[in-house]
C-alpha positions as CSV (number, residue, x, y, z in Angstrom):
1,X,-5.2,13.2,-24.2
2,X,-2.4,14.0,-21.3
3,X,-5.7,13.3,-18.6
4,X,-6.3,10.1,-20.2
5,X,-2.9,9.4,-20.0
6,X,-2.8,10.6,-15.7
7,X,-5.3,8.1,-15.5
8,X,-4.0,5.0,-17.1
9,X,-1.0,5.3,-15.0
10,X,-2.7,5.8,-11.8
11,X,-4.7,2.4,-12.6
12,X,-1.5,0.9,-13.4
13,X,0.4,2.4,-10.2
14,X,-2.5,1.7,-8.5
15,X,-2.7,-2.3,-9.7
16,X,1.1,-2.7,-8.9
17,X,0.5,-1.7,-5.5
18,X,-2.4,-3.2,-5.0
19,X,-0.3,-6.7,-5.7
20,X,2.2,-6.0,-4.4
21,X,0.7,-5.3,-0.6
22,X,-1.6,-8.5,-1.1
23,X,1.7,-10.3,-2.2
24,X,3.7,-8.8,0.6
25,X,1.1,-9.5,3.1
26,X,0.7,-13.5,2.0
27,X,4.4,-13.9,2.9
28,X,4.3,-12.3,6.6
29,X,0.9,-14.6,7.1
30,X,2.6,-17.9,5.6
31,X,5.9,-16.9,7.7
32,X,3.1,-16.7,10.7
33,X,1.4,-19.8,10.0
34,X,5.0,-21.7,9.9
35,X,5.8,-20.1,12.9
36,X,3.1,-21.6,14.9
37,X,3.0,-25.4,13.5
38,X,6.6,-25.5,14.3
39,X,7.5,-26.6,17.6
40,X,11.1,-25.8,17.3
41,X,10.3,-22.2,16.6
42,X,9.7,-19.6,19.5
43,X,6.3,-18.3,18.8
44,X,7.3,-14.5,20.3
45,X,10.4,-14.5,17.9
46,X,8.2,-14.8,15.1
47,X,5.9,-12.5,16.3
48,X,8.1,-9.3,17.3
49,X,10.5,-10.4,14.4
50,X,7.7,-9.9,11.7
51,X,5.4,-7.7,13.3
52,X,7.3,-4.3,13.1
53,X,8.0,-4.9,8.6
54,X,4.3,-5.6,8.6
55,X,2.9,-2.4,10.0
56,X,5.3,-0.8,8.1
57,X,4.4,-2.3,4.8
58,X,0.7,-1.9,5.3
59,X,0.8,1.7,6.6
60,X,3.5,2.2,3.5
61,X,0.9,1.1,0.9
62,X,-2.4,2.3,2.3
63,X,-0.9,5.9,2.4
64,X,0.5,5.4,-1.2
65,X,-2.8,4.9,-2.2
66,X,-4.8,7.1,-0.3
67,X,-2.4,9.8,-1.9
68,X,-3.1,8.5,-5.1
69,X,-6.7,8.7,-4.3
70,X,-6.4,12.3,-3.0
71,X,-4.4,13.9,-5.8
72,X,-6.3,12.0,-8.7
73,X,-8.2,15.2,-9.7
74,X,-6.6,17.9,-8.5
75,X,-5.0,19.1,-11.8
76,X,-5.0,22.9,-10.0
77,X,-4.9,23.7,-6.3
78,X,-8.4,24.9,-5.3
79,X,-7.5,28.4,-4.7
80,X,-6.9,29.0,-8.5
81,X,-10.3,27.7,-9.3
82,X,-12.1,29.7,-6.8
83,X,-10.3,32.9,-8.4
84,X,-10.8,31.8,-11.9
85,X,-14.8,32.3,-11.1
């Protein structure tokens, strides 16, 4: 029952973060996309305003995940299951 449980919430962790990145990640490309059909808007502004949050976002949420992926199924640390044997 508590592993069922572990794993709901890790697909529902896992589905928030999942929307939120994709959300996040729109905005920075529509902010882009404004930023270039503008004429009144300096191009490099744009680009070294937004480019900084965005690598930090991404890099935020793919290591989020990948530690979610990672610890999924480790209810004990390996050594304790080797020595259980």
């Amino acid at each position: 029952m508590n592993d069922d449980i572990k794993g709901k919430l890790t697909y529902i962790i896992s589905l928030m973060v999942a929307a939120t990145l994709c959300f996040s990640v729109a905005v920075i490309v529509v902010a882009f996309v404004v930023g270039l059909w503008f004429d009144n808007i300096d191009n490099a502004e744009i680009f070294k305003t937004i480019s900084a949050p965005f690598n930090a976002i991404v890099g935020g949420f793919i290591g989020l995940l990948a530690g979610m992926k990672l610890s999924n199924n480790d209810s004990e640390p390996p050594c304790r299951r080797k020595n259980d044997d």
